[in-house]
N, C-alpha and C positions, 0 to 999 in steps of 0.2 A: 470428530468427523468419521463417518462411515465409511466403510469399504464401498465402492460403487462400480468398482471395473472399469472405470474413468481409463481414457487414451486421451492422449495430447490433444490430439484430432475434433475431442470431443468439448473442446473449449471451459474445461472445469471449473467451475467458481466457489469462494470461498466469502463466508459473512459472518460478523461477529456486531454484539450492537451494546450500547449500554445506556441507561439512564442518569443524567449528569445536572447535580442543584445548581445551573448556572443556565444565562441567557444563552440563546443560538448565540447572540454578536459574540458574546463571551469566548464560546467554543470555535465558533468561526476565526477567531485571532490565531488558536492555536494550530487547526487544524488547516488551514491556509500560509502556517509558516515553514517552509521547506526547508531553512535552517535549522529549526526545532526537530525535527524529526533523526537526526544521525545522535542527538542525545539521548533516545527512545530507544534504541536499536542496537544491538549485536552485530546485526550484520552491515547497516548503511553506513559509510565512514564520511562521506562527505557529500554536501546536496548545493548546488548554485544557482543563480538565475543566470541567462544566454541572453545573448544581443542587447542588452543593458536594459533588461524587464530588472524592475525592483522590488516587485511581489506579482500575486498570480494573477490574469488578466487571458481571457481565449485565445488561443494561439502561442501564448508564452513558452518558451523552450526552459527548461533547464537539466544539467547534469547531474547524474548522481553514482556516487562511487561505491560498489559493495566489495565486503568477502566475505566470504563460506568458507568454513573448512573442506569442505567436499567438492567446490566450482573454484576456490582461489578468488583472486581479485579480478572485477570488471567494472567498465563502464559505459554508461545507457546515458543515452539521450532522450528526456520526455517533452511531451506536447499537454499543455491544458486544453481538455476536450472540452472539459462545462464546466462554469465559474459562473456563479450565481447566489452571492455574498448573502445572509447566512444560512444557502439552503443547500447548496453543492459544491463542491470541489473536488473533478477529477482529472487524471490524465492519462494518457497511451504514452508505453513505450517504446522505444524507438521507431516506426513507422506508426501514424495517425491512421492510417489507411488500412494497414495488415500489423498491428500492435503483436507484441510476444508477451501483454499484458496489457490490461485494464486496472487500474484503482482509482477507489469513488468514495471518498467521503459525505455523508449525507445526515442532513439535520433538522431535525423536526421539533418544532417549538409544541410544549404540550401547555394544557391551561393553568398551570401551576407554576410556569414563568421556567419550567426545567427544560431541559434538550434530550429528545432520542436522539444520541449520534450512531450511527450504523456506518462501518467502515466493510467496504466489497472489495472483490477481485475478481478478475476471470484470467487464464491463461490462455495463451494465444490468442488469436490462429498463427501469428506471424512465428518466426523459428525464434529462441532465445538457449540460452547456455544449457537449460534442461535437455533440448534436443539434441545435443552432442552426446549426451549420458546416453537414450534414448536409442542412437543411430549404433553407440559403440555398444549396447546390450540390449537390441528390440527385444529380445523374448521376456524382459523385463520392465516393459514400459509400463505397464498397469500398477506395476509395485514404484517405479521411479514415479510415477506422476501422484501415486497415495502420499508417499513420505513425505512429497518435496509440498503438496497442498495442507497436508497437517501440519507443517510446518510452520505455511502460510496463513493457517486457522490459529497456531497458537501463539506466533507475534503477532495478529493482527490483536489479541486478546491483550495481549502485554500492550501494545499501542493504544487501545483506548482506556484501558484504566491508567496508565497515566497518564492520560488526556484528560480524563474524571478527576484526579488526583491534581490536576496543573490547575483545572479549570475551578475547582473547588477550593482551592486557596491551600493544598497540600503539595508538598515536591513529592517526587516519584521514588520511591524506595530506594530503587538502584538501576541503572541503563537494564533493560530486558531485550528481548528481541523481536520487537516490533518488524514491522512489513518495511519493506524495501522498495527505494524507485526502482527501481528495474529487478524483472522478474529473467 
């Protein structure tokens, strides 16, 4: 990721994508399963479905628990924005309306029966735990919002190769630290 002078304000997004020898349906199992994801990850501890959803479905809420060493422990409430089996899967974090994040999984069947999966992100507009860092050192918000998106560039990288690695019939090295429900 580049330096960009990025502010909160300015809704930053983050993308990483990889090419994977297995069908979309393939990929779609994994990357549609919100349990699976806290075994990817360093920072997500724990992910549930709400109001007795049993997988993703528009509307579907579910919880998910982080920690950072630098923000501690929280938790986020998400919404599935787009669900459209095996081409998207995303959600907003805690409010649908003013998220404090976007994530999108996205899946493209090529002729060779493989998947581009591309996993996104945007931050904000809504406020999330970064804006406390943010509020309690504005004259460093450009550098808090670089870190904390590199961050976000280099588990989202850890999150899809072992997604390549799940979906190819490989297990994943070791937990890395993939992207997190809640930003």
């Amino acid at each position: 990721m580049e330096w960009t002078g990025a502010r909160y304000a300015d809704k930053p997004t983050a993308e990483v994508r990889t090419r994977i020898a297995a069908a979309p349906e393939r990929v779609w199992e994994l990357v549609s399963d919100i349990g699976l994801m806290p075994t990817l990850s360093a920072e997500l501890r724990s992910v549930e479905w709400l109001d007795g959803a049993a997988g993703p479905a528009l509307g579907a809420r579910f919880v998910g628990r982080s920690e950072h060493p630098s923000f501690g422990a929280w938790e986020t409430t998400s919404y599935v924005v787009e669900c459209e089996a095996p081409r998207v899967f995303a959600w907003a974090v805690e409010d649908p309306e003013l998220p404090s994040a976007v994530w999108r999984f996205s899946l493209a069947a090529a002729d060779d029966g493989s998947t581009e999966l591309t996993q996104w992100m945007r931050m904000g507009p809504g406020r999330s735990g970064l804006s406390y860092a943010i509020d309690r050192m504005p004259e460093k918000e450009q550098k808090i919002v670089y870190v904390r998106m590199r961050e976000f560039e280099q588990n989202m990288a850890a999150t899809v190769d072992a997604i390549k690695k799940l979906a190819e019939g490989a297990a994943p090295a070791t937990p890395a630290a993939p992207e997190e429900a809640g930003a």
